[in-house]
VORONU-466209 format. One record per atom (N, C-alpha, C): y negated, x negated, z. Coordinates in steps of 0.001 Angstrom, whole numbers, plus 500000, padded with zeros to 6 digits. Example, Ala and Ser with C-alpha at 12.3 -4.5 7.8 and 13.67 -1.06 7.14 Angstrom:
<titors>
505690486810507800
504500487700507800
503300486800507800
502250487150507080
501060486330507140
499970487100507870
</titors>
This chain:
<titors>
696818915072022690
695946915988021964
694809915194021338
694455915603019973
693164914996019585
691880915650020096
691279914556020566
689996915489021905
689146914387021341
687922915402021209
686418914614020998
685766915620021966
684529914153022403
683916914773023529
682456914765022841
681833915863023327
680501916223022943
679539915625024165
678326915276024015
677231915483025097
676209916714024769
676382917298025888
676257918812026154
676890919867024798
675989920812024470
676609921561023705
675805921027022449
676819921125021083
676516920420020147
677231921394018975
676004922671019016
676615923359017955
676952922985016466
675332922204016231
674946921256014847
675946920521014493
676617919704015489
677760918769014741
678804918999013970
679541918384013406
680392919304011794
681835918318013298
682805918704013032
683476918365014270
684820918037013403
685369916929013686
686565916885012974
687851917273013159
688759917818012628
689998918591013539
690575918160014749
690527918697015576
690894918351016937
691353919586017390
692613919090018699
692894919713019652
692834920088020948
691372919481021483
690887919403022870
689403919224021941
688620919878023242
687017919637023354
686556919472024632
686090918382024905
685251918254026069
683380918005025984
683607919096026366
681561919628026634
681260918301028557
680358917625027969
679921917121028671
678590916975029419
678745917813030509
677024918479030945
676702917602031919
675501917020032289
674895915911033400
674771916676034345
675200917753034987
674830918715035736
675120918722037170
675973917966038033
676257917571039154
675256917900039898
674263917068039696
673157917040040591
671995917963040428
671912918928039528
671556919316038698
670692920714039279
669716921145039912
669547922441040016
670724923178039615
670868924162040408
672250925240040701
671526926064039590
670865926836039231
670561927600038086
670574927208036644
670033925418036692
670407925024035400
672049924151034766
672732924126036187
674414923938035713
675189925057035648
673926925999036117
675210927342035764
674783927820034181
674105927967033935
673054928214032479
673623927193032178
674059925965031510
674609924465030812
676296924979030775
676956925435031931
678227925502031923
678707926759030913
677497928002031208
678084929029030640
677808929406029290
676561928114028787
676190927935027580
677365927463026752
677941926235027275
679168925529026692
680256926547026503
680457927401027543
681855928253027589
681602929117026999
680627929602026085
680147930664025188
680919930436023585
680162928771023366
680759927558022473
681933927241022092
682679927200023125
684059927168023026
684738928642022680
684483929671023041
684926930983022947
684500930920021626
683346930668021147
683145930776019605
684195929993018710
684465928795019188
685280927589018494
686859928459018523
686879929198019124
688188930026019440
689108929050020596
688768928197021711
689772927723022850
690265929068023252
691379928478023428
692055929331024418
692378929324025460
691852928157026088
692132928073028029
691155927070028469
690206927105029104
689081926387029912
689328925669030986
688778924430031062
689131923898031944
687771923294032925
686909923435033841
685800923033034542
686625921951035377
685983920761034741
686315919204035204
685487918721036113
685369918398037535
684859917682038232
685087916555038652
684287915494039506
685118914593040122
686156914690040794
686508913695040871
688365913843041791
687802913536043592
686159913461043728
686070913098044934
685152914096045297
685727915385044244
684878916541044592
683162916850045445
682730915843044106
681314914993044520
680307916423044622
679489916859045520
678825918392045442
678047918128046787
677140918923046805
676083919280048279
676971920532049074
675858921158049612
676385922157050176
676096923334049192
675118923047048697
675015924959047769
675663924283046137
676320923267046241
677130922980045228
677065921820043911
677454921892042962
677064923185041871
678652923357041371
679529922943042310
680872923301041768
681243924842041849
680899925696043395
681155926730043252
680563927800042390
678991927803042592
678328928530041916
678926928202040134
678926927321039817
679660926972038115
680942927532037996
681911927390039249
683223927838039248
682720929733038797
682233930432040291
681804931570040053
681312932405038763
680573931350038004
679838931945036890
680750932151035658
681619930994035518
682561930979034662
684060932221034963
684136932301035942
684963933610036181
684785934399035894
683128934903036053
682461935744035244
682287936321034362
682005935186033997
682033934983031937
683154935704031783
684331935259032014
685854935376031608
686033936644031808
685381937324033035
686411938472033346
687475937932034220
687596936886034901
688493936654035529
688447936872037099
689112936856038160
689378936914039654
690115935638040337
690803935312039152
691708933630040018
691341932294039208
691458931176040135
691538929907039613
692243928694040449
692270927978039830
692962927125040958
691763925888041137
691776925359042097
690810924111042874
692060922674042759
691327921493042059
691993920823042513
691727919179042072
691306918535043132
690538917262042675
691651916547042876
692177915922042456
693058915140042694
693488914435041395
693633912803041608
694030911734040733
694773910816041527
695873910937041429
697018910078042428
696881908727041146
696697908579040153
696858907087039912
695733906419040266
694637907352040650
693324906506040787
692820906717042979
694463906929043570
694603907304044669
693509908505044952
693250909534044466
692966910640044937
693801911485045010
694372911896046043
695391913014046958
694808914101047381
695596915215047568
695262916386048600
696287916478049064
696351916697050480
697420917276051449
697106917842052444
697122919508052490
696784920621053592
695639920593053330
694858920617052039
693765920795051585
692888919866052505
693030918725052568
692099917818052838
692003916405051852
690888916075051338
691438915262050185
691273913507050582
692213913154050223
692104911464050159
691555910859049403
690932909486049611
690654908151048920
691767907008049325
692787907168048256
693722905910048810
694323906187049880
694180905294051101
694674905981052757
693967906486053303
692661906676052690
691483907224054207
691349908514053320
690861909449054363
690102910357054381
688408910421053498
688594911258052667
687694911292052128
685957910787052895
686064911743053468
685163911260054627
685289909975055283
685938909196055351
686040907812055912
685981906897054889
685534907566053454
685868906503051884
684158906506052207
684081905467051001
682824904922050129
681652906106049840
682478907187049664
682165908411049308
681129909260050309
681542908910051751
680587909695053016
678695909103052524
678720907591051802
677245907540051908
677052907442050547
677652908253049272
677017908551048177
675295908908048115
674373908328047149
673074908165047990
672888909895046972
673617910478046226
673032911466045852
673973912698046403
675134912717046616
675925913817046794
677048913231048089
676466912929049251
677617912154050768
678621913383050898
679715913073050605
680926913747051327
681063913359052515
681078914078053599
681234913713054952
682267915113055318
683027915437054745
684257916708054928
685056916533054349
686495916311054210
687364916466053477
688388917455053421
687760918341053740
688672919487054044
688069920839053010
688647921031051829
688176921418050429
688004922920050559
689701923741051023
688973924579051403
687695925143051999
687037924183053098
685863924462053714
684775923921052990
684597922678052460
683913922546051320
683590923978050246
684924924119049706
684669924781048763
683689926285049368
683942926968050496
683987928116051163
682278928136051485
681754926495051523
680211926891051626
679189927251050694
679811927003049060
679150926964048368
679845928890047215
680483929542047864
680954930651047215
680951931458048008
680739932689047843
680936933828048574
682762934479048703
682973933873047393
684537934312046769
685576933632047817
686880934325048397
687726933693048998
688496932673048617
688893931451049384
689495930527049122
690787930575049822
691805930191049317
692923929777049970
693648928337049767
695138928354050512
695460926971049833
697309927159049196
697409926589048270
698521926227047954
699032924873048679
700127924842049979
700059923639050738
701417922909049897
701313921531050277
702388921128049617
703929921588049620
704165921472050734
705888922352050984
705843923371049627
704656924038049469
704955924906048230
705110924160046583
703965923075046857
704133922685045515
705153921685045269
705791920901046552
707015920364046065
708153921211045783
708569922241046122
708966923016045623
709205923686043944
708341923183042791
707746923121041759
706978924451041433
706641924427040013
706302925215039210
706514926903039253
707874927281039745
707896928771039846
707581929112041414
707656928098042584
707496928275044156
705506928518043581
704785927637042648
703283927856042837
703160928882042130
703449929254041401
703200930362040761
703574931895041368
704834931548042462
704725932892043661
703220933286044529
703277931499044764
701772931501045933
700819932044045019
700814931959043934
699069932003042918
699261933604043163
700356934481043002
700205935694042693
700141936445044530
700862935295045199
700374935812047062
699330935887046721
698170934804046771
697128934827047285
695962935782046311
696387935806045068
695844936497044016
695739938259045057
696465939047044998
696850940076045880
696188940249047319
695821939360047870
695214939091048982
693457939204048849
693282938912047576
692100939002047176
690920937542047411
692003936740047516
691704935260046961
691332934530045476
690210934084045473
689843933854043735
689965931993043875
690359931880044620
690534930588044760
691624929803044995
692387928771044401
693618928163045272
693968926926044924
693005926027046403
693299924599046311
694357924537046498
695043923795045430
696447923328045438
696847921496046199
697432921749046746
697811919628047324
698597919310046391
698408917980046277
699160917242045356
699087915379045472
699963915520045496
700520913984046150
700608913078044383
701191913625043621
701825912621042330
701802913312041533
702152912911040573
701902912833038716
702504914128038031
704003914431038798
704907915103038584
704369916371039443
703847916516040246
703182917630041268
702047918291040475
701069917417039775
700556917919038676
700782918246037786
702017918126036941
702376918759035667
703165919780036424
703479920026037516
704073922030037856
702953922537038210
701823922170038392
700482922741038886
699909923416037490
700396922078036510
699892922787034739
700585923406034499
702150923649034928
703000924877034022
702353926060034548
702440925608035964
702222927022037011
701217927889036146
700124926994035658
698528927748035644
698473928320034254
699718928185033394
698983927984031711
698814929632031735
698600930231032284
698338931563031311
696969932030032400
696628931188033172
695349931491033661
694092931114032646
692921931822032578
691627931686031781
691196930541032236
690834930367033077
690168929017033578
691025927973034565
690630926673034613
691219925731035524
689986925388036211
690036924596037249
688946924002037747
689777922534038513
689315921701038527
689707919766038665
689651918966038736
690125918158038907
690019916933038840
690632916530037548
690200915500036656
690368915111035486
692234915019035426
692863914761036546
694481914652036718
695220915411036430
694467916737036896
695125918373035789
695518918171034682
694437917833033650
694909917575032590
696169917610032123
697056916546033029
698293915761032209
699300917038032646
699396918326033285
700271919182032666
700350920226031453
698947919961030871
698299921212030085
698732921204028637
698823919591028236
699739919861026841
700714920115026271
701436920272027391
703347920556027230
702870922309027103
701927922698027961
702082924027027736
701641924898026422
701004924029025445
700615924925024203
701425923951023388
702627923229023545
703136922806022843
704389923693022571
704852924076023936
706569925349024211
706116926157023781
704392926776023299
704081927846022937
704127927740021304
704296926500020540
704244926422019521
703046926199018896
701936925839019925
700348925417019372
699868924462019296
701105923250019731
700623922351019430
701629921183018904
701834920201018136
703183919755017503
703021918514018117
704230917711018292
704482916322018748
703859915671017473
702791915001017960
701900913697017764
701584912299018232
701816911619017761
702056909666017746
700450909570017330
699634909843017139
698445909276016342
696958909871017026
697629910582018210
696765911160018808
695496910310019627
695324908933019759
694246908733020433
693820907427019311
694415907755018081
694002906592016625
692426906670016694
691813906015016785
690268906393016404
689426904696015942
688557905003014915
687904903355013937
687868902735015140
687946901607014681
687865900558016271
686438900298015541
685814899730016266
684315899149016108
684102897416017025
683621896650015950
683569895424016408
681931895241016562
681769893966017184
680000893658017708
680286893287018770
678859892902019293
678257892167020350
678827892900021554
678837892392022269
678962894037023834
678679894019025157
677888894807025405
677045894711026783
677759895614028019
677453895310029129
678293895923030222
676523896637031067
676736897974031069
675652898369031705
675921898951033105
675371898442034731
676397899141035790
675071900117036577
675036901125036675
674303901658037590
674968902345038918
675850902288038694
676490902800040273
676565901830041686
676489902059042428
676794901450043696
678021901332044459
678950902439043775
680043902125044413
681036900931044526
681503901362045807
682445899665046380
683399899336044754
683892899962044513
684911899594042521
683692898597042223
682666899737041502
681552898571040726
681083897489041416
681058897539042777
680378896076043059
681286895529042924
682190895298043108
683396894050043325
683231893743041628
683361894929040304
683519894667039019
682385893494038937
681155894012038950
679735893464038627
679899891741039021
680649891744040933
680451890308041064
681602889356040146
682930890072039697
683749889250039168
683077888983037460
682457890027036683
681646889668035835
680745888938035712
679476888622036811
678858888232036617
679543886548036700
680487886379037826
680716884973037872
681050883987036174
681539885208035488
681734884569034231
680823884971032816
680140885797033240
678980885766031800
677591886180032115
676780885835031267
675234886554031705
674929887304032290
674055887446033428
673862888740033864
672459888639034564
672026889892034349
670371890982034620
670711891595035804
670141891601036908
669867892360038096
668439893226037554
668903894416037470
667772895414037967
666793895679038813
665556895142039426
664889895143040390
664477896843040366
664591897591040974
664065899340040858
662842899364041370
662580898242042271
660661898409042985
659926897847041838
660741896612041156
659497895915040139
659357897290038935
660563897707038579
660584898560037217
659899899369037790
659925900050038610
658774901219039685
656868900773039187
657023899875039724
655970899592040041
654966898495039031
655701898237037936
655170897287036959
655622897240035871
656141898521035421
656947898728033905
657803897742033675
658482897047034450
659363895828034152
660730895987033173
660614897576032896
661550897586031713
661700896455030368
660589896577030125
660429895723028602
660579894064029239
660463893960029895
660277892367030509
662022892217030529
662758893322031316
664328893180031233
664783893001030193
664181893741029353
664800894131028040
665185892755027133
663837891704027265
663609890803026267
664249890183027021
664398890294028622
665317888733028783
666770888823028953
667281890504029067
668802890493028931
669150890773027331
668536891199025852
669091890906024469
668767889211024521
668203888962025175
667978887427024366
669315886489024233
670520886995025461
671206886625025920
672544886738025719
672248887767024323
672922888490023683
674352887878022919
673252886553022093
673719885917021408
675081884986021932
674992884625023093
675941884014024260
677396884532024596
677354885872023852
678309886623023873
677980887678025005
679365888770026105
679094889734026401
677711889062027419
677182890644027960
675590890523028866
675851891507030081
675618891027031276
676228892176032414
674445892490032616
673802893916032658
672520894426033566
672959895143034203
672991894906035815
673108895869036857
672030896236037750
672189897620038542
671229898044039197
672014898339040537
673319897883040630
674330897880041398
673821897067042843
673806897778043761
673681897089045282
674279897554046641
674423896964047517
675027897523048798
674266898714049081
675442899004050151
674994900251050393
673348900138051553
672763898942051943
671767898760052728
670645898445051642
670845897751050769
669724897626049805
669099898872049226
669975899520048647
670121901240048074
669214902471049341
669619902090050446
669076902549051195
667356901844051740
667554900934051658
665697900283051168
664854900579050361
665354900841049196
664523901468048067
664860903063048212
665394903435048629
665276905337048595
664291905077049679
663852904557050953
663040904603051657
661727904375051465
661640903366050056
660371903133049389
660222904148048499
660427904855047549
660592905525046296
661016906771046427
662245906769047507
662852908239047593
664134908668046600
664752909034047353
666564909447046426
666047909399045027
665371910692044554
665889911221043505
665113909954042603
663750909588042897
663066908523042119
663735907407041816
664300907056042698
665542905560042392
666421906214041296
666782907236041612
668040907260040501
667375907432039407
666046908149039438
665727908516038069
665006906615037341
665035906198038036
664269904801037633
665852904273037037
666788904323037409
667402903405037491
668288904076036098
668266905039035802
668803905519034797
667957905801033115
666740905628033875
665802905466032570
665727903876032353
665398902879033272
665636901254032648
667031901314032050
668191901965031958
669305901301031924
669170902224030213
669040903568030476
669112903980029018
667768903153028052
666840902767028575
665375901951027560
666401900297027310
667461899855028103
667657898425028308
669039898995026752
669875900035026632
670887900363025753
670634900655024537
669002901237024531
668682901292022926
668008899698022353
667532898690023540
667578897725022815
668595896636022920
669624897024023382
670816896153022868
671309896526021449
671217898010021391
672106898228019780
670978898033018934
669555898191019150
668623897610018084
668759896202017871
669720895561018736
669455893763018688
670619893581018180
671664894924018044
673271894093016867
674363894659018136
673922894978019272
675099895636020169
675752896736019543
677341896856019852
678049897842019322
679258898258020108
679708896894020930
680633897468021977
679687897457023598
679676898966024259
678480899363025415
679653899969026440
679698898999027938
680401899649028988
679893900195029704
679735901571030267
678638901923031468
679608902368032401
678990901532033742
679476902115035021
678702903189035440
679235904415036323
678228905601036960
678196906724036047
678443907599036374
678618909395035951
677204909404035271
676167909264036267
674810909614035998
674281908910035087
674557907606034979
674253906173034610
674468906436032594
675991906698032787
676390907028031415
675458908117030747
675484909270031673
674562910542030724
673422910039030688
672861909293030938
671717908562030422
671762907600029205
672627906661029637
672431906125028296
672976906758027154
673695907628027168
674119908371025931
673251909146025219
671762909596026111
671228910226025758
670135909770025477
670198908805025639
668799907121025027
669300907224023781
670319906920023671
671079906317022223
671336907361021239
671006908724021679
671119909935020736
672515909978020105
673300909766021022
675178910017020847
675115911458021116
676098912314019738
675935913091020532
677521913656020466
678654913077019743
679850913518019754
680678912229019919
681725912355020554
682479911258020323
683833910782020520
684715910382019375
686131910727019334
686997909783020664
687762910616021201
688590909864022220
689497909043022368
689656907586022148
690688906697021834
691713906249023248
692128904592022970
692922904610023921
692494903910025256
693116904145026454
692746904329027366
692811903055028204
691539902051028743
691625900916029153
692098901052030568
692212901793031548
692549902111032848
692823903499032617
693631903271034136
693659905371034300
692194906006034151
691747907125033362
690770908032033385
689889907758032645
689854906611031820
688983905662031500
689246905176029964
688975905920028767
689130905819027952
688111904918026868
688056903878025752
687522903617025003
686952904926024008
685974904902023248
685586906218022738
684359905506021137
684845906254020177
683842905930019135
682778906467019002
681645906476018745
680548907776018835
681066908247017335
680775909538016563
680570910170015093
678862910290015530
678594909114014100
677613908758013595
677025907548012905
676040907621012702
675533906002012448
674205904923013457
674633904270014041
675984903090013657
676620903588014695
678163903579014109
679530904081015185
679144902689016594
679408903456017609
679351902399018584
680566903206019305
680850901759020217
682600901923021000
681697901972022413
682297903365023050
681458903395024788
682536903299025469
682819902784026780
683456903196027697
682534903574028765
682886905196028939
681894905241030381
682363905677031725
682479905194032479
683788905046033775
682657906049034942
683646906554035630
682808906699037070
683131905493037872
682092905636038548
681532904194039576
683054903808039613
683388904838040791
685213904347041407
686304904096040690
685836904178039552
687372903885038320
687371902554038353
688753902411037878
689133900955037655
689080900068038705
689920898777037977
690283897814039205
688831896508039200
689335895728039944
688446894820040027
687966894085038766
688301893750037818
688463893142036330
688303894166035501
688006895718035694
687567896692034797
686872896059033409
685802895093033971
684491894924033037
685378893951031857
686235893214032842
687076892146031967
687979892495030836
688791893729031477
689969894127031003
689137894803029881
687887895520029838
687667896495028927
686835895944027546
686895894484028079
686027893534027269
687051893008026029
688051892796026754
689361891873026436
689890892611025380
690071894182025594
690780895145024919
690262895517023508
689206894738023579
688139895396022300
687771894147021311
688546892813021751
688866891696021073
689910891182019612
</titors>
């Protein structure tokens, strides 16, 4: 499908024909009143644009507190719709995220036993989704267990209408593989909303294609390539990015982020001049990337939310002066990390090209000057991410 992604809602933009839209809201962490107001703003947008099936994308490590903001967003959007059912389902088996008996995996461990239990903004310490999901909704949850979904496409679509009847608005589905997800997309196509993990996706275009809405396309992820300088920006902490950061740094320039000095002595501009200077040398790694004990040193000085907010304002002040210095190809590690710098750089649409890892797409901005982003969550990609995504754009 031709899919351009917006940051947040972007009525103003003139939009070029496409067959997917992705509304991209920073809202995770977000006060529960202002991701439900952001989500149902967007889904207003789209109903105007005329979509015809919604999809609420989350992490695949079903990243949330306890009062959410997945359910309450799930809830609101049902709302909107007029709807009673949806399906739950984080799962990315190429990027080893599993569900089985509604408990979700990282790879072999247990969610709760991943990287994921000491997230410094959102710790999963449960992997058991139904119950997750059940603290943050009033609405019933159930599960679609696997025995059903190996079974395929017409066995889930019995369960959707069990549990539908039962007076269930919910149904985490398990899913082991690739093929488990595209009967999860046949199952669902005539439902209003989805709710997911980005892995859903890959059953959803076959279904407005048998409907005749959408035609076999070869040219679908064509988008201007853009050449320039190119900087690797990492703000996440997760175990993926550190390993990326140290195999990068061993081979090109690189800026450590101090968060107490930038705290405490505007050390932005001081970064700034000494990671463009460096520019010229070819790519530039600035990270704010640290163990999980360092991370926990500075939230003890500063406090959660202040670190992140430090660490996402140096990184978006450090991205508008790379592209003022001739930067044009920009990698950002971190969910949070990215909606920051995108929103330094006043990006505000941007066409979807091809894909350097699973989940993990190259992307042009529409505007001037076109710049090429890749913006990964922390846990994407392999160890050589920074390499591979460097290499690809050569």
């Amino acid at each position: 499908m031709r899919t351009v992604q917006t940051i947040g809602v972007a009525r103003d933009v003139d939009l070029p024909v496409i067959d997917a839209l992705v509304v991209a809201l920073k809202s995770r962490t977000a006060p529960v009143a202002d991701a439900v107001a952001d989500a149902v703003d967007a889904l207003a947008w789209l109903r105007e644009l005329g979509a015809r099936q919604f999809f609420f994308k989350y992490c695949s490590t079903f990243d949330s507190t306890a009062e959410g903001n997945i359910g309450p967003v799930a809830d609101a959007l049902l709302d909107a719709l007029g709807a009673d059912f949806t399906i739950v389902c984080p799962v990315y088996p190429t990027n080893g995220r599993t569900l089985y008996q509604g408990h979700l995996f990282v790879g072999a461990r247990l969610l709760s036993e991943s990287s994921l239990a000491t997230h410094p903004l959102t710790p999963m310490t449960d992997p058991d989704i139904v119950r997750v999901l059940g603290r943050q909704t009033r609405r019933a949850v159930g599960l679609v267990p696997y025995a059903v979904v190996h079974e395929g496409a017409r066995a889930i679509e019995r369960r959707f209408e069990e549990l539908r009847r039962t007076g269930i608005a919910y149904a985490v589905v398990d899913a082991l593989e690739d093929d488990h997800l595209c009967a999860v997309g046949t199952a669902a196509a005539s439902l209003p909303l989805l709710t997911g993990g980005s892995g859903v996706a890959i059953g959803l275009p076959d279904n407005f294609r048998r409907r005749g809405l959408l035609p076999e396309r070869v040219d679908a992820t064509e988008v201007p390539r853009v050449e320039g300088p190119a900087v690797v920006l990492a703000g996440s902490s997760s175990s993926a990015t550190r390993e990326q950061v140290r195999r990068m740094a061993a081979q090109f320039p690189s800026v450590k982020v101090d968060v107490l000095d930038a705290e405490r002595n505007g050390g932005a501009e001081r970064l700034a001049a000494e990671a463009t200077a460096r520019l010229a040398d070819g790519p530039v790694l600035v990270y704010a990337t640290a163990s999980p004990d360092e991370v926990a040193a500075v939230q003890a000085q500063v406090g959660i939310e202040r670190a992140s907010q430090v660490i996402e304002s140096v990184l978006g002040e450090l991205a508008r002066a790379f592209v003022a210095r001739g930067a044009r190809r920009i990698v950002v590690a971190g969910g949070e990390t990215s909606g920051a710098v995108v929103k330094a750089l006043g990006v505000r649409a941007l066409a979807v090209g091809d894909e350097i890892a699973p989940g993990v797409p190259w992307m042009t901005s529409l505007g001037d000057p076109p710049l090429a982003l890749a913006l990964k969550s922390g846990n994407f990609g392999g160890p050589d991410f920074f390499l591979e995504a460097l290499e690809a754009r050569t």
